[in-house]
N, C-alpha and C positions, 0 to 999 in steps of 0.2 A: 518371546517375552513370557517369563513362568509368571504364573497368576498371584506370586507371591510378591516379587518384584511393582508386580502393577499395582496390588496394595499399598505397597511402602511408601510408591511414589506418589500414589492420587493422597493417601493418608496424610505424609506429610504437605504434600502442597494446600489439603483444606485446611491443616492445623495453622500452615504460614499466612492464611488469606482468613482467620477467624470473620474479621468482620467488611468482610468485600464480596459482592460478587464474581465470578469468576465466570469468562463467556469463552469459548474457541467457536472459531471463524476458521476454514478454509476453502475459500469457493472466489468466484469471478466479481468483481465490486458492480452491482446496478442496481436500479431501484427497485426489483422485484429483493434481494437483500434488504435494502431500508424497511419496505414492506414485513419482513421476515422479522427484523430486528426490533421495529417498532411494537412490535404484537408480543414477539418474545418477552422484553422487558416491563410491556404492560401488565401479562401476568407472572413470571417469572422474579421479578426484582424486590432484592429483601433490604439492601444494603445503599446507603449513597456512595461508595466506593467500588469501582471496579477494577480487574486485573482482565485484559483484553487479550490472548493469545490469537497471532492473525499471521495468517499466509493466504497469500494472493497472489496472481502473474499481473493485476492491474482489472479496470475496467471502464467505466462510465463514469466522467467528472464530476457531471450531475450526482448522480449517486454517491459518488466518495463523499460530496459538500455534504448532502442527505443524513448520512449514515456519521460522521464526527459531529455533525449538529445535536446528531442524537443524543450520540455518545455523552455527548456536556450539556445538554439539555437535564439529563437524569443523574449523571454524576457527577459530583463535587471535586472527587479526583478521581483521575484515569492512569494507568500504568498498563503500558501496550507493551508486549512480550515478542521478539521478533525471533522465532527461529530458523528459517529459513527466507523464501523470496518474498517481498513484500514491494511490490512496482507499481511504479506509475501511479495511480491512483489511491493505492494502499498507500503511498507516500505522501498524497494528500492529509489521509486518515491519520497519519502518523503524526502530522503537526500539531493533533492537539492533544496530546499526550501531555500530562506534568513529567511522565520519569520513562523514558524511550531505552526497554531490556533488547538489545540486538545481538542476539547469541553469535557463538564463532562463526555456523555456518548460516548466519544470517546476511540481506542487504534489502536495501531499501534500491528506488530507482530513481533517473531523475524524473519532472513532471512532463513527460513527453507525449502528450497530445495526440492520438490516432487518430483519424481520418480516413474515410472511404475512397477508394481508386476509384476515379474518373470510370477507366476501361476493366474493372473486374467485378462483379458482382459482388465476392466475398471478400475481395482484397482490403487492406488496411495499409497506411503510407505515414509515415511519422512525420508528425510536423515541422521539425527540422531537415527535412529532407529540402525542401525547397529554399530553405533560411543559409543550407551549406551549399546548395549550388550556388546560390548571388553570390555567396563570400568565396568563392573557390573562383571564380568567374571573374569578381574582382580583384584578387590578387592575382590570378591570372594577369590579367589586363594591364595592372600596375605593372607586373614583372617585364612584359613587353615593352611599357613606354619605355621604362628604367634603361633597359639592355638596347632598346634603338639608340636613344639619346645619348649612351655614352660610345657606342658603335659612330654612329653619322659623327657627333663630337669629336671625335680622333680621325675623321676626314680632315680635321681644321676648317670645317664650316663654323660660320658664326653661331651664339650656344641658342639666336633667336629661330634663325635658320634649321639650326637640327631639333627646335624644338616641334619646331612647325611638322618636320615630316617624322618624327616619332608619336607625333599625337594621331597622325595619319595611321601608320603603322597597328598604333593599340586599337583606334577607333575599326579599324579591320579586321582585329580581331577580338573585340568584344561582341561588336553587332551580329554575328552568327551564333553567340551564346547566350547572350540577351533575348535574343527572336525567341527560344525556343520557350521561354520562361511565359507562363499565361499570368496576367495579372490578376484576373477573379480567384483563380488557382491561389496567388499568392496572399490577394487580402482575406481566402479562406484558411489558411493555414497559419499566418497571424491573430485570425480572430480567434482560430482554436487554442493560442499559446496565449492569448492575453487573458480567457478562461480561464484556464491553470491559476494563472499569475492575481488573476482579480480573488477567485476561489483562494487560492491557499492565502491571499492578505488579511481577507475577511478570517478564516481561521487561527493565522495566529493572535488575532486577539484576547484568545484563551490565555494563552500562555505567553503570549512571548518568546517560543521555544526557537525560534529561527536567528540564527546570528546576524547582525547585518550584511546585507547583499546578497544572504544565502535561496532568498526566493526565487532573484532575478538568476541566480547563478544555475538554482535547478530546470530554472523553465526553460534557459537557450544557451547555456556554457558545456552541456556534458554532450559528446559526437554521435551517442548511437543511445536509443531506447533501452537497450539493453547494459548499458553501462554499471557496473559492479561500483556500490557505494557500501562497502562493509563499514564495519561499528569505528574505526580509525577516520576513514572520511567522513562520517557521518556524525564524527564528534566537532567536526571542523563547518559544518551547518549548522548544526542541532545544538542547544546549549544542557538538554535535557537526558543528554545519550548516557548510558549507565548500562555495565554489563550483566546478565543474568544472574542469580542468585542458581547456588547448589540444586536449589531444592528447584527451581523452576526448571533447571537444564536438563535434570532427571524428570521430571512431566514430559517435557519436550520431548528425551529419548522416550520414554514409555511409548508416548503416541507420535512416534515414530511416521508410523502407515499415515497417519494423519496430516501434519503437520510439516511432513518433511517436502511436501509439494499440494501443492491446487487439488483436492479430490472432490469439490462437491459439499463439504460436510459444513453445518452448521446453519445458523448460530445455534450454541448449544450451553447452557447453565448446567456447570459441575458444581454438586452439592450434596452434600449427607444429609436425606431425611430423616425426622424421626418415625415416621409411620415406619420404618423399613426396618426397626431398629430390633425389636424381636422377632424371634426364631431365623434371626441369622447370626452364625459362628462368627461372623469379623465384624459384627456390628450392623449398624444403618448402611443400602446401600447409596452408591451416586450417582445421580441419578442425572440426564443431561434431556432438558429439555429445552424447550423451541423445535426446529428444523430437524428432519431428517436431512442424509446424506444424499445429492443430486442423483448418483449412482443402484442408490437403493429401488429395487424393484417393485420392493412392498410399498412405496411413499403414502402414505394416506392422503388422503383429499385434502386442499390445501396446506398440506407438505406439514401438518402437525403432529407432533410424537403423542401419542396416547399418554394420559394419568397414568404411571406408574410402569410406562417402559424404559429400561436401564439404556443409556447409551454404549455403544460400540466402541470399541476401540479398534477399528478399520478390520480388525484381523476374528470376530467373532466372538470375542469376549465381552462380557459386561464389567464396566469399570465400577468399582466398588472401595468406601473406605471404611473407615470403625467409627463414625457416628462423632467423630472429636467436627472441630472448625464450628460449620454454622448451624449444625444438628439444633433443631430446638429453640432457633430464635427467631424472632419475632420479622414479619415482613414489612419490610417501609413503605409507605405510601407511594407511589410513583407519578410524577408529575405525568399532566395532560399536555400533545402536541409535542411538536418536534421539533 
């Protein structure tokens, strides 16, 4: 990406966001983020409006709740930018959004709940996992009674008769797929999915943004964790799904390195100071504070960017605009608590 290009794009994007702040997020969702976000926007925040750019693989529900509480704690409207993955937990965060930008290659996920393996130290198990074996188990089971019943029945035994010994039959073999099921196991992995489902109710009271049934539908209707909910299905949940503007999707490709997957980076305020404004050729630069990048080696003590160092764009550049957008305006007070 020429340096010319990254102009244009952060340029025009402050000029589009004159009076909003503007944050990118790309990193794991938990509460040491809430922690990060909290702090950033205490001193960072100028605006009651924000534009949220966020890519996530997912994380800690606690923390999603955390980290949207936030979010509408300090601003009056939120417009979250989704360019690429945004799972599980991000998908929490994502409900409270007034206006949900889910670029082409963007998706949200359903709310699928992880959970620690029994037998592995690092391992993680989706909550659904135990919810699709009962139901595989009993459809199982049914298909058995069904197929005896009408098997014995075409003996021309009575239908009370073949009932009796097709319930034999399924009871045969359900009870060795039943056995293996642990019941603490299973009211663990329910309580993890009634989380999700409690968390994301209490959120949309923001907004409203959930279509009916669309909660129940993300927390136990989608088959695998990984399930692709592009900006199409996700208009069929969301009442708030809206696709990127020009000028955002050009952000998004500039920061590319960033943005295009999970790297560690953020939260980070893009903004055009004026101190920055003389003796530089393209104006005030932009400056991204909060959080450095997970990845970053130099991180300072408690993960804060220094007064007056330019943010990254993943590839070694300092991102920079010409002093247009929020250059020179005034910082809003920021509410206390989260």
């Amino acid at each position: 990406m020429e340096e010319k290009q990254l102009l244009e794009s952060v340029t025009g994007m402050l000029d589009a966001n004159g009076d909003r702040d503007v944050i990118v997020i790309s990193r794991g969702v938990n509460r040491e983020l809430h922690r990060d976000l909290t702090k950033a926007i205490r001193e960072e925040k100028r605006y009651d409006k924000c534009t949220l750019y966020l890519t996530t693989n997912g994380g800690d529900p606690d923390g999603a709740f955390r980290i949207a509480r936030c979010l509408r704690h300090h601003y009056t409207h939120l417009r979250i930018v989704i360019p690429s993955y945004c799972k599980s937990a991000g998908t929490l965060i994502a409900i409270v959004a007034d206006e949900l930008a889910i670029g082409d290659l963007g998706e949200l996920g359903p709310l699928d709940i992880q959970v620690p393996k029994d037998s592995e130290l690092a391992g993680r198990s989706s909550g659904l996992d135990i919810i699709q074996a009962m139901n595989a188990a009993r459809e199982h089971t049914q298909r058995a009674f069904k197929e005896a019943l009408i098997d014995i029945r075409g003996a021309r035994l009575s239908t009370k008769l073949a009932g009796e010994f097709a319930t034999k039959i399924a009871v045969g073999v359900a009870a060795p797929l039943y056995a293996q099921i642990d019941p603490i196991r299973l009211g663990e992995m329910q309580r993890a999915m009634r989380i999700a489902y409690e968390y994301g109710k209490r959120l949309n009271e923001y907004t409203n943004s959930l279509a009916n049934g669309a909660l129940a539908s993300l927390v136990a209707d989608y088959p695998a964790h990984g399930f692709v909910i592009d900006r199409k299905e996700a208009s069929t949940l969301f009442t708030t799904v809206v696709a990127p503007t020009a000028i955002e999707d050009k952000f998004c490709t500039t920061l590319g390195p960033i943005l295009n997957s999970q790297v560690g980076f953020g939260p980070h305020f893009i903004r055009a100071h004026a101190s920055q404004t003389e003796g530089n050729e393209n104006g005030s630069s932009t400056e991204g504070t909060g959080q450095h990048s997970e990845q970053n080696p130099t991180k300072p003590v408690a993960g804060n960017v220094p007064r007056g160092t330019k943010a990254s764009n993943g590839q070694g550049r300092t991102i920079r605009g010409n002093g247009r957008g929020s250059a020179g305006s005034k910082r809003a007070p920021s509410r206390k608590g989260t």
